[in-house]
Backbone bond lengths (Angstrom), bond angles and torsions (degrees), N, CA, C in turn:
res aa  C-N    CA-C-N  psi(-1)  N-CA   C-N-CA  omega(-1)  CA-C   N-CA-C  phi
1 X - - - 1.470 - - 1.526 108.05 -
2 X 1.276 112.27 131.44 1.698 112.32 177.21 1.325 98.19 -75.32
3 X 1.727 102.63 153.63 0.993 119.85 166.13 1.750 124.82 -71.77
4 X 1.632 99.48 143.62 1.331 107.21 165.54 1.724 118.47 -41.80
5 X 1.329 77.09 157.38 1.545 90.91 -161.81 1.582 94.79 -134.93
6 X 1.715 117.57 119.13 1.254 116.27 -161.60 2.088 105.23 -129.23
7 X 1.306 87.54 135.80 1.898 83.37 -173.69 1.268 112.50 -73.05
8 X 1.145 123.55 133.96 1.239 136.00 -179.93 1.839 119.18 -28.50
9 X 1.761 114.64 -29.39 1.081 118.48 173.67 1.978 118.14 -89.59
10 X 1.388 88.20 -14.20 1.968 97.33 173.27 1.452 97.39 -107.50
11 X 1.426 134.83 29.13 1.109 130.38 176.41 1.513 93.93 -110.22
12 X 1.682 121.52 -50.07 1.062 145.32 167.63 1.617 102.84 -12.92
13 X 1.862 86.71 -88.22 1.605 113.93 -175.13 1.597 105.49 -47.68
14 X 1.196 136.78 -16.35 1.446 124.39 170.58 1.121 119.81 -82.20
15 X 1.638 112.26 -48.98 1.252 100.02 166.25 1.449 130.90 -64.43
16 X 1.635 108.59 -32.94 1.707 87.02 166.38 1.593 129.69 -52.51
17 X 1.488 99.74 -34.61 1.065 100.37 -177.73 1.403 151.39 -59.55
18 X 1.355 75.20 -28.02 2.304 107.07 171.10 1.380 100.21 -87.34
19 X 1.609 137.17 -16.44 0.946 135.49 -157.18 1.954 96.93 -93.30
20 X 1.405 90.64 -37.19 1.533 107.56 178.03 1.853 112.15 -74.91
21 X 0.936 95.92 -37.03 2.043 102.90 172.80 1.626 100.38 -83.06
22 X 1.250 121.84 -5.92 1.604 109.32 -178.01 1.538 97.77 -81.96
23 X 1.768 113.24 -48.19 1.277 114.81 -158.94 1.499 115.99 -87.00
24 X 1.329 105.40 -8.62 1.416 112.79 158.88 1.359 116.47 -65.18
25 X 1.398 106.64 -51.98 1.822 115.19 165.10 1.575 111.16 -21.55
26 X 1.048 99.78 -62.18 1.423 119.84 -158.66 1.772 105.54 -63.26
27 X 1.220 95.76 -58.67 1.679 103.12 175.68 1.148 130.22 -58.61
28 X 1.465 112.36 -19.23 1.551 124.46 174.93 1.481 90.07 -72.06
29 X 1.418 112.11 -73.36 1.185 127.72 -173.98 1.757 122.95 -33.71
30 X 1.142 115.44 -44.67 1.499 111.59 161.48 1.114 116.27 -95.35
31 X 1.773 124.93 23.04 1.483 116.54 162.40 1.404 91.64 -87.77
32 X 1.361 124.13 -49.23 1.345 104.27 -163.72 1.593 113.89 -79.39
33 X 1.146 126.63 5.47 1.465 132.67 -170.25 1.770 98.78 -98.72
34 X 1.467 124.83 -24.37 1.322 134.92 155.55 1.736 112.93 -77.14
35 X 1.044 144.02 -60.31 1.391 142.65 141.03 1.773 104.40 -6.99
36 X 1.249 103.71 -66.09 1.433 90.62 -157.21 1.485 105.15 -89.84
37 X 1.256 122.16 -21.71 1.809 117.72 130.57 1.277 129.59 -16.26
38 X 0.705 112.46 -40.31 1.565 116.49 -146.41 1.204 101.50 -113.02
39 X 1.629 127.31 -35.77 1.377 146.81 -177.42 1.691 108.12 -73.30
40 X 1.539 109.78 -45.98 1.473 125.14 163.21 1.933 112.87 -41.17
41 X 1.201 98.90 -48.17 1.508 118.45 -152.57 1.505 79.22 -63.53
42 X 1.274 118.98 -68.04 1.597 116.43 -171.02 1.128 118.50 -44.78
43 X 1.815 102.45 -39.45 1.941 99.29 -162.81 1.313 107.31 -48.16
44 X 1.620 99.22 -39.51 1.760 116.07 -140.48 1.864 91.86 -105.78
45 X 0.950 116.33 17.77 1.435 110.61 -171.03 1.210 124.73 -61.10
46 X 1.401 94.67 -41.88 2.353 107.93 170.35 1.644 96.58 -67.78
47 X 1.240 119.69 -30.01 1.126 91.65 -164.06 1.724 113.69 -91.71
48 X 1.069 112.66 -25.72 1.426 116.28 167.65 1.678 119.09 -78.45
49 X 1.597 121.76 -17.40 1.167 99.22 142.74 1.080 130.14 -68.07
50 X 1.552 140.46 -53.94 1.481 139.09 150.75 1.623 100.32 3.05
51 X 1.378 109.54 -99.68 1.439 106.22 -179.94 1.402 135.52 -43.95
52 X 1.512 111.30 -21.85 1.289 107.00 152.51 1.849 113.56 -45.58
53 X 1.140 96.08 -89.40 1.375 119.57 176.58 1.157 118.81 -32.50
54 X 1.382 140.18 -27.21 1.343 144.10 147.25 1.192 112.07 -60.78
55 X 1.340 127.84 -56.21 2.103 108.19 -174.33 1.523 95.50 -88.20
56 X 1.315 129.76 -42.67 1.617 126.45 -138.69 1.680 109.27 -100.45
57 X 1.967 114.76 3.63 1.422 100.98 -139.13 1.756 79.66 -174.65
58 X 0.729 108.34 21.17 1.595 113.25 163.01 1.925 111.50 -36.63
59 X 1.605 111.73 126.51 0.856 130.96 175.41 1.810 116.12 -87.04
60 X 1.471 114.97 86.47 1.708 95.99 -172.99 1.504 104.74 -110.36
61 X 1.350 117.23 121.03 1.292 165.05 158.13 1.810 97.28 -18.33
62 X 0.933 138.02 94.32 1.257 135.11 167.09 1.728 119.88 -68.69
63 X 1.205 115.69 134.98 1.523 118.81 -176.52 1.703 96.31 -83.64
64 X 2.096 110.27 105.94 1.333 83.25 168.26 1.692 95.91 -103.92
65 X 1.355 101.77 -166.00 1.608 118.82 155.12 1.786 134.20 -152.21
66 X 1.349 100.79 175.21 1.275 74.20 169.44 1.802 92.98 -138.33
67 X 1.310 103.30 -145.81 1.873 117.06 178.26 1.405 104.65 -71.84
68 X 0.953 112.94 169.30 1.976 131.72 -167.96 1.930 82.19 -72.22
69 X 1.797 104.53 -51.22 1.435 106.21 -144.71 1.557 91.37 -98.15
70 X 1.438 143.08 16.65 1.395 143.36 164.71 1.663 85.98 -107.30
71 X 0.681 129.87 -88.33 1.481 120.82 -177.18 1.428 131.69 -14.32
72 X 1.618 118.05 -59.82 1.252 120.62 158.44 1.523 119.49 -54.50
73 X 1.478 115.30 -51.24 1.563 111.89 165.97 1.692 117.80 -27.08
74 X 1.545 98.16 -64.41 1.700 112.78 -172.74 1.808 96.90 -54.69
75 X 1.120 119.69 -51.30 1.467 107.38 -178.62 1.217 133.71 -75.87
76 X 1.380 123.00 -27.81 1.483 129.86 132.15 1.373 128.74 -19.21
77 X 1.285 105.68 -49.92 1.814 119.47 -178.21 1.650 106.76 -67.60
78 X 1.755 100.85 -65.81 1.368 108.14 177.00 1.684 125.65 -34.43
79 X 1.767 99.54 -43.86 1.292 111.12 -153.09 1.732 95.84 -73.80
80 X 1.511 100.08 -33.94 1.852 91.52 -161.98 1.877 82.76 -89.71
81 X 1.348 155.05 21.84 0.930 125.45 152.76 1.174 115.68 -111.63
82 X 1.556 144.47 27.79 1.340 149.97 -158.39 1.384 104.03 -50.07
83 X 1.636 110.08 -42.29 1.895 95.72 -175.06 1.592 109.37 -103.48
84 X 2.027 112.06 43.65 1.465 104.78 141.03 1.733 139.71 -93.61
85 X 0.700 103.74 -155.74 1.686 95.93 178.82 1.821 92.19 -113.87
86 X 1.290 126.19 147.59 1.358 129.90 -176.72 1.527 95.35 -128.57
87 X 1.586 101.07 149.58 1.296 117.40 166.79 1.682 116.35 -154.62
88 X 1.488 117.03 -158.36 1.759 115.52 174.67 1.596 98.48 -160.53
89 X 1.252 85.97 161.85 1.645 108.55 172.45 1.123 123.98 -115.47
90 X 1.514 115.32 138.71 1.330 95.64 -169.60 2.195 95.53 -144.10
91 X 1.012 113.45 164.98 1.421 107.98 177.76 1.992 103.72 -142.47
92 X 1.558 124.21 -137.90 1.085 115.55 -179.90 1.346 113.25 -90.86
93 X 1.275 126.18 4.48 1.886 141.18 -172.46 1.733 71.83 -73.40
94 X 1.101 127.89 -58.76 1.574 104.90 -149.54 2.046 100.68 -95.32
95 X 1.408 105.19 135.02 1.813 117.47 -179.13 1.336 87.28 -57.75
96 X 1.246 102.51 166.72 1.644 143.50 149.73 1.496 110.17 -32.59
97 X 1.299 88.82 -80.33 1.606 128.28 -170.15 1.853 96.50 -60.70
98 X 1.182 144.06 -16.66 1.250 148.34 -141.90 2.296 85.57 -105.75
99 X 1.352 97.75 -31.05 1.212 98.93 -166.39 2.084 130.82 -91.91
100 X 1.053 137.54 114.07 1.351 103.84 -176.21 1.423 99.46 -126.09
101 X 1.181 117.09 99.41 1.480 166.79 -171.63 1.953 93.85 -12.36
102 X 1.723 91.28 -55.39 1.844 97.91 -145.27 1.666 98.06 -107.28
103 X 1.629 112.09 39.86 1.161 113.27 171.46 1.504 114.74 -159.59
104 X 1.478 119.11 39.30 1.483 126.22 -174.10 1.634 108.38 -97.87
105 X 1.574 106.60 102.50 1.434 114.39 163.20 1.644 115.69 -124.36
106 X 1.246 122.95 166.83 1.531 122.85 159.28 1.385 123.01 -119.11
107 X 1.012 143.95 -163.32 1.419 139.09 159.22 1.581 95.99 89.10
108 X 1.274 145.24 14.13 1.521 154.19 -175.13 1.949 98.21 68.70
109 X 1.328 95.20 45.47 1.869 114.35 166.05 1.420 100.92 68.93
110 X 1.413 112.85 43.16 1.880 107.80 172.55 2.049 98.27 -103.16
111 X 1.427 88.33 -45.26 1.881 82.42 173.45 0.975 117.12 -126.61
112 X 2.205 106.32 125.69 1.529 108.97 142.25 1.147 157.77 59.40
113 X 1.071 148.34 27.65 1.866 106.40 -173.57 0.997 89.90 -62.80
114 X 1.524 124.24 175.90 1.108 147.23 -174.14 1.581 114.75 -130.62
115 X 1.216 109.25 -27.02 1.633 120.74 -164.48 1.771 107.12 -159.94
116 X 0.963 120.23 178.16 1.376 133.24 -136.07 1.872 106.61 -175.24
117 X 1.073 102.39 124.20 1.734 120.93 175.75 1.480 113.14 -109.54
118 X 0.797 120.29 135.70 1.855 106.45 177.58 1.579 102.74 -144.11
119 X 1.389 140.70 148.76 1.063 139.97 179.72 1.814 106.17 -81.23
120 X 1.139 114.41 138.58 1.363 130.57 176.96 1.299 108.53 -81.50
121 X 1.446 120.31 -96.51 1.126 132.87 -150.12 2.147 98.38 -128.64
122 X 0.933 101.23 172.84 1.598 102.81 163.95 1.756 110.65 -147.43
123 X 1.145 117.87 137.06 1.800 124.29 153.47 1.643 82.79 73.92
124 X 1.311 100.94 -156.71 1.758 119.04 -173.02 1.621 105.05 -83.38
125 X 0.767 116.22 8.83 2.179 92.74 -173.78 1.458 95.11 -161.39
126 X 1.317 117.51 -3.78 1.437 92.44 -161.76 1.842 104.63 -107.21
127 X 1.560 102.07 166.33 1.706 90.06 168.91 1.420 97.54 -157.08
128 X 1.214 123.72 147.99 1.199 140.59 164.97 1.482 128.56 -28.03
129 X 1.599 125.55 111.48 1.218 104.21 -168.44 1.292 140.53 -70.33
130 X 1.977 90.41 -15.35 1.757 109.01 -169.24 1.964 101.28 -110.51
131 X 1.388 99.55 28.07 1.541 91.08 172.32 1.078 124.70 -55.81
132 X 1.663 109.96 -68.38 1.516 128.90 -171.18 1.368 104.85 -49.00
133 X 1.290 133.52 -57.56 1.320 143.47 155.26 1.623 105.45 -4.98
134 X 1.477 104.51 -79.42 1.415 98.49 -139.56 1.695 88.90 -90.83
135 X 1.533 117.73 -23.28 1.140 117.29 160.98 2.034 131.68 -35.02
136 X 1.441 96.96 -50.08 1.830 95.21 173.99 1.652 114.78 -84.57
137 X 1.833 110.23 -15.10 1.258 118.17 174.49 1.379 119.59 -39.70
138 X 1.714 88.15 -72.99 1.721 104.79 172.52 1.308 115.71 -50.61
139 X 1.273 148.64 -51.29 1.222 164.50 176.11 1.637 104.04 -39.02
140 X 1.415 106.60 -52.38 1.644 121.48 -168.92 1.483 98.45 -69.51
141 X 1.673 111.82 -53.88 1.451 94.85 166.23 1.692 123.70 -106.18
142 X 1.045 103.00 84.75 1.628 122.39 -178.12 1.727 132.28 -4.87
143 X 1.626 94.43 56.54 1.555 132.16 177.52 1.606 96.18 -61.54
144 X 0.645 125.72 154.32 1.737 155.20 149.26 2.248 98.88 -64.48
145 X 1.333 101.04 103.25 2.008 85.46 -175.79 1.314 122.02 -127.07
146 X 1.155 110.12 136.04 1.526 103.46 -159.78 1.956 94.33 -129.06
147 X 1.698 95.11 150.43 1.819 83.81 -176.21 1.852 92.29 -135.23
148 X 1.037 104.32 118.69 1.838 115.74 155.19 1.112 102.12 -74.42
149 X 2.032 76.68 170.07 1.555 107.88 -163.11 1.795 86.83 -129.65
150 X 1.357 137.59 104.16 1.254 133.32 151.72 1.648 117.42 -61.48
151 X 1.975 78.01 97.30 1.485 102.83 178.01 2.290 106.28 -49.91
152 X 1.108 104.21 137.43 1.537 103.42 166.34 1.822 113.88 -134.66
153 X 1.639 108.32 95.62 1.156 118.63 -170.15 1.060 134.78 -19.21
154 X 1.918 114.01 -57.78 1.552 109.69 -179.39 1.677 107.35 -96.98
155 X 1.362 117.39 50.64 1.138 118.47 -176.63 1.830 109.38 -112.76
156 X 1.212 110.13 162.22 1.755 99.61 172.57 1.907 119.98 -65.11
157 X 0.895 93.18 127.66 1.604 84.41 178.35 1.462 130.63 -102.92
158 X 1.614 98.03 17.51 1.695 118.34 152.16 1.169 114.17 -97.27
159 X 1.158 129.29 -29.91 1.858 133.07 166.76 1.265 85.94 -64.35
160 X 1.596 132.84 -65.15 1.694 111.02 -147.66 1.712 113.67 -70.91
161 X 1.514 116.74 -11.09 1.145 110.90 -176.18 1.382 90.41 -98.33
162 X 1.126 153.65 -7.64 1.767 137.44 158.34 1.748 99.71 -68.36
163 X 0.808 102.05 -36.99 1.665 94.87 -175.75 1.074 131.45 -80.18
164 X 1.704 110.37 5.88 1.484 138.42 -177.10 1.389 93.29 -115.10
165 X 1.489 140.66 -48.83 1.525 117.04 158.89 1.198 129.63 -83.90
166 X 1.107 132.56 3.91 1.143 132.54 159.58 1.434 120.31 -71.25
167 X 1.538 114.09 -27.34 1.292 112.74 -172.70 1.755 104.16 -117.08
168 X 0.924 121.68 16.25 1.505 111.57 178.30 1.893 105.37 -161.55
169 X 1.592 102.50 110.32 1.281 106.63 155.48 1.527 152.65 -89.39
170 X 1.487 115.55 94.63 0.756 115.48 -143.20 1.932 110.65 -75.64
171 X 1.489 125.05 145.62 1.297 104.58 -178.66 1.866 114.65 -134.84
172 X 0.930 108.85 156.62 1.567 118.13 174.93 1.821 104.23 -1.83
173 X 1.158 145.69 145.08 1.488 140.71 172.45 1.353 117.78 74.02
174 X 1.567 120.62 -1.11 1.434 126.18 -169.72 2.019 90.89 -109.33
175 X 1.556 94.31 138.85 1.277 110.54 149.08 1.423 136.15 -49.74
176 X 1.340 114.47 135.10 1.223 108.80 -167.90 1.124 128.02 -70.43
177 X 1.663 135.40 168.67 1.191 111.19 -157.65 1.634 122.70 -65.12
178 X 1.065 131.09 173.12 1.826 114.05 179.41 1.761 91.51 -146.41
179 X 1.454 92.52 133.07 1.591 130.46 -178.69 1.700 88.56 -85.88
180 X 1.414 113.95 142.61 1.756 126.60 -175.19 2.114 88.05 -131.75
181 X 1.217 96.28 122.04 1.797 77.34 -179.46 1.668 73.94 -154.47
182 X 1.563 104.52 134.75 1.499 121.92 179.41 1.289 110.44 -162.43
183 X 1.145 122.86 -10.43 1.726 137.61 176.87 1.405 115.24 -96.28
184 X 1.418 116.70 121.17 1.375 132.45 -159.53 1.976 91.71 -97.40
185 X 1.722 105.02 108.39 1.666 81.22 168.30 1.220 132.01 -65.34
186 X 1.640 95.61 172.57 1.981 90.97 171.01 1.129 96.90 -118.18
187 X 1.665 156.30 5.57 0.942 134.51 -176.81 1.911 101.14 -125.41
188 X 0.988 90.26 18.63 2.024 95.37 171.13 1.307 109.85 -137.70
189 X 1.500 129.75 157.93 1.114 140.75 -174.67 1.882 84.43 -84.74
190 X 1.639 110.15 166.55 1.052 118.60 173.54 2.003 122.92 -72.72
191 X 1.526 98.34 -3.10 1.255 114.37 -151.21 2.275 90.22 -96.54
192 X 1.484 74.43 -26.06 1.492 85.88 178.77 1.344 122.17 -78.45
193 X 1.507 106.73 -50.86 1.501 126.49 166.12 1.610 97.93 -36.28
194 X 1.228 149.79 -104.20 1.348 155.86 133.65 1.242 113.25 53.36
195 X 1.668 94.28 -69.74 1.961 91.59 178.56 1.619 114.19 -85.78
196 X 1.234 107.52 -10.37 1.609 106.86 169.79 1.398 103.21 -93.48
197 X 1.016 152.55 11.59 1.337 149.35 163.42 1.585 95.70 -88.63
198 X 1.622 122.14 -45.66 1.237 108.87 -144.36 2.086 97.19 -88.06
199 X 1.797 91.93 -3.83 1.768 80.59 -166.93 1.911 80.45 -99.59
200 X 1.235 131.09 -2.85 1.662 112.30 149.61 1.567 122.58 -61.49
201 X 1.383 99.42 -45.72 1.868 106.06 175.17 1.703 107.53 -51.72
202 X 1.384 116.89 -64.47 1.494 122.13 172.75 1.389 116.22 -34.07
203 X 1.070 107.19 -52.73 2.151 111.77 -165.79 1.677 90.50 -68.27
204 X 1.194 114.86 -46.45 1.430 116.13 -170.15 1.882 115.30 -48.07
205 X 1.661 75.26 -55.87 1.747 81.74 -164.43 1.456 121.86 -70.72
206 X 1.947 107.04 -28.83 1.146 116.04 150.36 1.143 139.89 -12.32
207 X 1.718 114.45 -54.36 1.443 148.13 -120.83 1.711 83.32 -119.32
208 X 1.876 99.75 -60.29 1.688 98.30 -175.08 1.513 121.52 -107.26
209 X 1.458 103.47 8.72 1.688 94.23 -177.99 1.520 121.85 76.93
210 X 1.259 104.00 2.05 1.517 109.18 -152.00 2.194 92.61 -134.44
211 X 1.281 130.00 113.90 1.078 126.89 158.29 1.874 123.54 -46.26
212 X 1.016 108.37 123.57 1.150 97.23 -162.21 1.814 122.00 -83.70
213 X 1.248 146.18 147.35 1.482 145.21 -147.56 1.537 84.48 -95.84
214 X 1.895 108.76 128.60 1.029 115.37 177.34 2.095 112.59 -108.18
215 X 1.469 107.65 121.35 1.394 119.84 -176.04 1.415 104.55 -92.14
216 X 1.522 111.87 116.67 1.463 109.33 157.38 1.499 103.85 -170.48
217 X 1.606 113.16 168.90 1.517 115.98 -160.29 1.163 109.09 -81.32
218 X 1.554 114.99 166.14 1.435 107.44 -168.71 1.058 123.43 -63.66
219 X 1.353 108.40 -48.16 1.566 109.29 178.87 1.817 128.87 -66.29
220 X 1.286 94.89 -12.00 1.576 121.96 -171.94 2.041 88.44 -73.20
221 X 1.156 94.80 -71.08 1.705 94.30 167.41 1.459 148.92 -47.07
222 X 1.624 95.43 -38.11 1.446 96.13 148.24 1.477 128.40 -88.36
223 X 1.216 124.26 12.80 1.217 115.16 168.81 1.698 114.50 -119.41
224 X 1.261 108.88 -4.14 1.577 108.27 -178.36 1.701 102.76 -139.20
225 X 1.529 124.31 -49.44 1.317 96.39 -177.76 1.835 126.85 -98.08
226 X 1.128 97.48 1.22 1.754 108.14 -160.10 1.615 91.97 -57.72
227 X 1.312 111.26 156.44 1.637 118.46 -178.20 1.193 109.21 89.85
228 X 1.646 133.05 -33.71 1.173 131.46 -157.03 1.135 120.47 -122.40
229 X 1.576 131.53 2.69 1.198 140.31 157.97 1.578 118.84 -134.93
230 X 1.174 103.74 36.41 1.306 111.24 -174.77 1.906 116.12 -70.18
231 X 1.181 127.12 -13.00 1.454 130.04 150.75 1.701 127.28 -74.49
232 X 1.571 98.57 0.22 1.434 101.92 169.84 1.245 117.40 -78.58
233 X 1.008 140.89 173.14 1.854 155.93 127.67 1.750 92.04 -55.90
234 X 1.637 103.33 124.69 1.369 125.81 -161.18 1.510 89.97 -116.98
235 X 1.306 127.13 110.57 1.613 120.28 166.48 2.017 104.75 -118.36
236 X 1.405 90.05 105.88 2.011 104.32 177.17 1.144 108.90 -83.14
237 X 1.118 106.80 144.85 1.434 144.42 161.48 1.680 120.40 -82.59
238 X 1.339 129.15 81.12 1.558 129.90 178.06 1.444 116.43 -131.17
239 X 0.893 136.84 122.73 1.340 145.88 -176.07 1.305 122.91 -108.08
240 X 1.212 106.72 -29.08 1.440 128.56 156.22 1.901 120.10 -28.92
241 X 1.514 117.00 168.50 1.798 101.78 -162.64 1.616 84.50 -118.01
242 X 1.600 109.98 90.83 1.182 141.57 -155.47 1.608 105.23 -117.71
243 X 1.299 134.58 175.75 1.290 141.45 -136.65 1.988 81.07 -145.39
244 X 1.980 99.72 -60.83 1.316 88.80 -171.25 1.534 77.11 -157.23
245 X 1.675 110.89 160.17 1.271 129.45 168.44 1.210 118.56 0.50
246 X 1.341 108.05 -72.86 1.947 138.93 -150.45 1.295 86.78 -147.64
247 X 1.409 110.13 127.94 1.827 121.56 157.91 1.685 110.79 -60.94
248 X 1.246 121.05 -33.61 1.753 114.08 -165.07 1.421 90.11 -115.51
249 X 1.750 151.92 -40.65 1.080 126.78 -145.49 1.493 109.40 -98.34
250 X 1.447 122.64 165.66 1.207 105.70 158.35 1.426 137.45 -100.26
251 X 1.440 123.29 141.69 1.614 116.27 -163.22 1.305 117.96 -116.26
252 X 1.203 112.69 169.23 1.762 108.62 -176.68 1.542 110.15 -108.41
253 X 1.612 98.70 -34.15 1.420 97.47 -157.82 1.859 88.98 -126.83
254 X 1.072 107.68 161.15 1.979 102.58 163.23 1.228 86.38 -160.75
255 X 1.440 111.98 105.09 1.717 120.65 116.26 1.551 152.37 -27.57
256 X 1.516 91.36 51.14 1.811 106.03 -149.80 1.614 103.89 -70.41
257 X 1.245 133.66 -1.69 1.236 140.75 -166.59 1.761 124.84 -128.84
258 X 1.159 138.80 143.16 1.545 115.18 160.15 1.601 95.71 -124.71
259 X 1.664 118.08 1.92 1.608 106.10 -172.03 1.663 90.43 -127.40
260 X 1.382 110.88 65.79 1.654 104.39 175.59 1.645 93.44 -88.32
261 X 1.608 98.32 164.35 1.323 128.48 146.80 0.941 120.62 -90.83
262 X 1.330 119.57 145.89 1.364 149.42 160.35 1.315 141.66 -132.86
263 X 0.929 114.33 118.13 1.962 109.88 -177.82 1.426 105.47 -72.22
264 X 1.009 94.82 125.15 1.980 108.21 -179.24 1.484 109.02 107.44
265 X 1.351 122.31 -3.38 1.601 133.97 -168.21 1.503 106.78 -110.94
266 X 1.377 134.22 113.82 1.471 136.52 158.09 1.289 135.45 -66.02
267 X 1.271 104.22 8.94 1.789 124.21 -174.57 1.422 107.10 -149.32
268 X 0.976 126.77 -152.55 1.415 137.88 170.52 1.507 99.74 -134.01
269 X 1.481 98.12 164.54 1.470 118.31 -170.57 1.569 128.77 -153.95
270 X 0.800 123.65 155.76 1.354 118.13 164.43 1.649 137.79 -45.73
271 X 1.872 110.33 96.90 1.493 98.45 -164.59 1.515 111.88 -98.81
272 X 1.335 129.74 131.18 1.459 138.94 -163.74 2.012 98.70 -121.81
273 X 1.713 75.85 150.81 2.029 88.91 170.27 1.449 100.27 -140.71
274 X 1.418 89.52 125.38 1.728 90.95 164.44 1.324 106.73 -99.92
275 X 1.562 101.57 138.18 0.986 137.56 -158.93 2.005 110.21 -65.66
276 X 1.045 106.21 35.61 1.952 121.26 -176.15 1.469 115.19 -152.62
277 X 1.288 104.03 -141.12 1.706 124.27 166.80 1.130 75.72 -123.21
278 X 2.044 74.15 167.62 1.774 106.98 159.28 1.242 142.85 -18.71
279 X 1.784 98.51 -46.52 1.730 118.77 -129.89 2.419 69.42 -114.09
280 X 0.761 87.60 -17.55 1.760 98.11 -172.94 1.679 88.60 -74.26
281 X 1.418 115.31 -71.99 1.407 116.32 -162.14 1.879 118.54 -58.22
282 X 1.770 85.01 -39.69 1.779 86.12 164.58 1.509 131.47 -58.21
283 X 1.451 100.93 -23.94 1.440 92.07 172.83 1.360 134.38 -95.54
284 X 1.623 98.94 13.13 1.433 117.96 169.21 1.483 104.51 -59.95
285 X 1.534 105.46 -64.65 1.080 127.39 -156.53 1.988 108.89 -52.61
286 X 1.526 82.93 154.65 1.561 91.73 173.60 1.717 133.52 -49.38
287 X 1.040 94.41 149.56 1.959 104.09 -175.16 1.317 107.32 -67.30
């Protein structure tokens, strides 16, 4: 059979036409070659950050220290509490970059932290710049997280508790909220300070169901709040070459340090023990 025989203007229209199904070819074809790009990128995503972070993003370990006689103190403390749970605090004093998230131990990397404090907000308006930050950090690697409120004495203490939910959501596995109060006002009697602390505790607990963990130094407590929050979770402040927090009260949390080490930390920080195990501190935490 001879071949077709095609007019120069339906010869045209064919070739456009194959010319038009070629480049469609093509476009399908690098949609799904972008798709499955793109789908890769996710699978492999931990793992190509990893390798980022290994050649491009190197983590180097700073040599800190401290005194012969702060040093022995800190290991003294550690040593007689081996079966607590350890953690640190940290707010915007410490960088970003100062931190590497998925490798924080003390003791020369035999224990843990377990959990993590970070300052929220402070006084009526203000909030922390590196919260959110270090806030989804911990979260990402599955810290125990707790967020203060830097109490500020002659300030309102219905503004400061809107400015503590407004700026921090707290969720299921997180510590309850924690009150920071260490500032003696000058424009209120102490009697005043007291009941405005206690209508911050109220709005709070209201809000979470949850009494909120009150932070302040030892001596700050025995001389202004002791008697008056004694159904709280009590977390002290002593630095002192101490046995425990407070000789007579009982505590939850002690902040026995402000110049700890840490492996994974470029500064020093605040080193804390809660006063249990693990499985103790989790069940502090929120529902």
């Amino acid at each position: 059979m001879p071949p077709k025989k095609f007019s120069g203007k339906t010869t045209r229209k064919i070739h456009k036409k194959r010319r038009k199904n070629y480049f469609f070819r093509r476009k399908i074809v690098l949609a799904i070659l972008i798709v499955a790009l793109i789908g890769t990128g996710f699978y492999l995503k931990q793992s190509i950050s990893y390798y980022y972070a290994l050649y491009f993003n190197k983590f180097t370990h700073k040599k800190l220290h401290n005194s012969e006689k702060e040093s022995l103190r800190i290991q003294r403390i550690i040593t007689d509490h081996l079966d607590k749970t350890y953690g640190f605090d940290i707010s915007h004093y410490q960088n970003r970059e100062d931190i590497q998230w998925d490798s924080l131990s003390i003791g020369n990397k035999t224990i843990p932290l377990e959990f993590v404090v970070m300052r929220a907000t402070m006084g009526n308006r203000s909030a922390d710049k590196h919260f959110n930050h270090f806030w989804e950090q911990a979260h990402t690697h599955h810290l125990i997280r707790g967020a203060y409120h830097f109490y500020r004495a002659d300030e309102d203490p219905v503004i400061q508790a809107n400015n503590f939910l407004t700026n921090v959501k707290l969720e299921t596995g997180d510590l309850p909220p924690i009150l920071d109060i260490e500032k003696i006002p000058k424009r209120k009697t102490n009697k005043k300070l007291i009941e405005d602390l206690k209508v911050w505790c109220k709005i709070i607990e209201e809000a979470y169901g949850e009494k909120p963990i009150i932070y302040t130094y030892y001596h700050y407590y025995k001389d202004f709040l002791k008697g008056e929050f004694e159904e709280y979770p009590l977390w002290l402040a002593n630095y002192n070459d101490v046995p425990a927090p407070s000789p007579d009260d009982h505590w939850d949390f002690w902040q026995f340090t402000e110049n700890g080490i840490v492996y994974g930390i470029n500064t020093k920080v605040d080193l804390n023990i809660y006063n249990g195990s693990t499985w103790s501190l989790k069940s502090l935490t929120l529902d």
